[in-house]
C-alpha positions as CSV (number, residue, x, y, z in Angstrom):
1,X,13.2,142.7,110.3
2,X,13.1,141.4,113.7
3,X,9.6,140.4,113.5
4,X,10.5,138.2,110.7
5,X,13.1,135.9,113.0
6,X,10.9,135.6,115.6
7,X,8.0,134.6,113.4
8,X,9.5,131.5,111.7
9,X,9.5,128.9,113.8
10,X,11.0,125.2,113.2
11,X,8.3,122.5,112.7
12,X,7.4,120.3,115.2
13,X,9.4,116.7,115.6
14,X,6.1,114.9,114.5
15,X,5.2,116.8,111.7
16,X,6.8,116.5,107.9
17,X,9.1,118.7,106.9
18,X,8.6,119.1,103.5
19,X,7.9,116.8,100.2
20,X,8.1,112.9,101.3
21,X,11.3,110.8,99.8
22,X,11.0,109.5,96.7
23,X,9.9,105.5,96.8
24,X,12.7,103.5,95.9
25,X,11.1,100.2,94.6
26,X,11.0,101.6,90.8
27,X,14.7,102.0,91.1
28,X,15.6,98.9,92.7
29,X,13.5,97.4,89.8
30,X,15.5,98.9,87.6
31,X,18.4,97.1,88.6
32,X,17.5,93.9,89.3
33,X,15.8,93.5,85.5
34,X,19.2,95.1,84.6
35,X,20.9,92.5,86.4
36,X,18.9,89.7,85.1
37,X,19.2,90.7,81.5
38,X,23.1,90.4,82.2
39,X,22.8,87.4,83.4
40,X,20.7,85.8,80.5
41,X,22.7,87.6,77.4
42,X,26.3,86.6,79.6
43,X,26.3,83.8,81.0
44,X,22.5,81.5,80.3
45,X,22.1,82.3,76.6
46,X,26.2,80.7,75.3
47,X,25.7,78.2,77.7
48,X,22.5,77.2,76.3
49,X,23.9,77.4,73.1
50,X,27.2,75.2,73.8
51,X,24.7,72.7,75.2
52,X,22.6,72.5,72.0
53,X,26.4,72.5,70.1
54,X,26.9,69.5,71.7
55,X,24.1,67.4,71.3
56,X,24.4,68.1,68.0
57,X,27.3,66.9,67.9
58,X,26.6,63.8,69.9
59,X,23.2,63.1,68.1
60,X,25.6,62.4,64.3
61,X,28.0,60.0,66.1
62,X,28.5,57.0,64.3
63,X,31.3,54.2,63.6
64,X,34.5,55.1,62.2
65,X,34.6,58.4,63.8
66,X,38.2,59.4,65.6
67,X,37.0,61.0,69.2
68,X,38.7,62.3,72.5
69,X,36.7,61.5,75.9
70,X,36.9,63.6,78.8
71,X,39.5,62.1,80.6
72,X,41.7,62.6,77.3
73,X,41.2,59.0,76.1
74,X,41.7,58.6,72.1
75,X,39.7,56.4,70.1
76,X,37.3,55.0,66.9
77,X,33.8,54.0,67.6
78,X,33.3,50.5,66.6
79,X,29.6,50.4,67.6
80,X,26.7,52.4,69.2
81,X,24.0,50.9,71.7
82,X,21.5,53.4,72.8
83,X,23.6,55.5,75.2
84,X,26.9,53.5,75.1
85,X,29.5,54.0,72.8
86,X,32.8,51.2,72.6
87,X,35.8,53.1,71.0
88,X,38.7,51.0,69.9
89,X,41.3,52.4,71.9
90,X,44.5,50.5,71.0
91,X,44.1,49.2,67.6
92,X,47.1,46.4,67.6
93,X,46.2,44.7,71.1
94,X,42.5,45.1,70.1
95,X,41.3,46.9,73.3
96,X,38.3,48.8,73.5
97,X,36.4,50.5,76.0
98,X,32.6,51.2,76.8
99,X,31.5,54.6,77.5
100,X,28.4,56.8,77.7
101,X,27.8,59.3,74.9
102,X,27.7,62.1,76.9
103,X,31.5,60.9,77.9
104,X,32.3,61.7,74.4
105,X,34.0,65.5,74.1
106,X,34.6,66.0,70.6
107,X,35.5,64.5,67.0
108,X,39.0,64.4,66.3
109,X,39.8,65.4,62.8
110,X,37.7,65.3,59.6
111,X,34.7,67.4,59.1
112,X,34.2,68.3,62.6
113,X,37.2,69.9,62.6
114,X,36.7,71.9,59.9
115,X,33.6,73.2,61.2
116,X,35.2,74.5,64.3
117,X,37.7,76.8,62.4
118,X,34.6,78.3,60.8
């Protein structure tokens, strides 16, 4: 039994000292497809859809149509040109006020309504 200590010796510094590591790359892979699935199904894919929801809903503006603006601001289209919209804001002093579409929120009341309870 003594011969069997003296005859295992450590390995030199230089030389490996058993199977190499396992590469980590397919791992981190792994993750970072992981991670970019979450992203798209959490956060890219609703937003894509609210953005569509909205053009939508801007695209079947027309005159008559209650709407809130951004900034809160009541009013009913009196007319469209092209990317501007003039809502009647104050209906007994006449005033009315140009704004983009895009400035438009949502439709207040009516059908659109409806739709977003559904």
């Amino acid at each position: 039994m003594a011969e069997q200590a003296t005859t295992a010796q450590p390995a030199p510094q230089g030389a490996p000292s058993g199977p190499p590591p396992p590469d980590p790359f397919p791992q981190m892979l792994i993750m970072i497809v992981g991670m970019a699935m979450f992203m798209y199904f959490l956060v890219i894919r609703p937003q894509k859809k609210e953005q569509q929801k909205k053009e939508a809903m801007l695209s079947k503006l027309k005159a008559k149509d209650e709407v809130v603006t951004f900034t809160g601001i009541y009013g009913q289209i009196v007319d469209i040109k092209g990317d501007d919209v003039i809502l009647l804001v104050d209906p007994k002093k006449d005033v009315k006020m140009r704004f983009r579409r895009s400035a438009i929120d949502g439709i207040v009341g009516g059908e659109a309504a409806a739709e977003e309870k559904k």
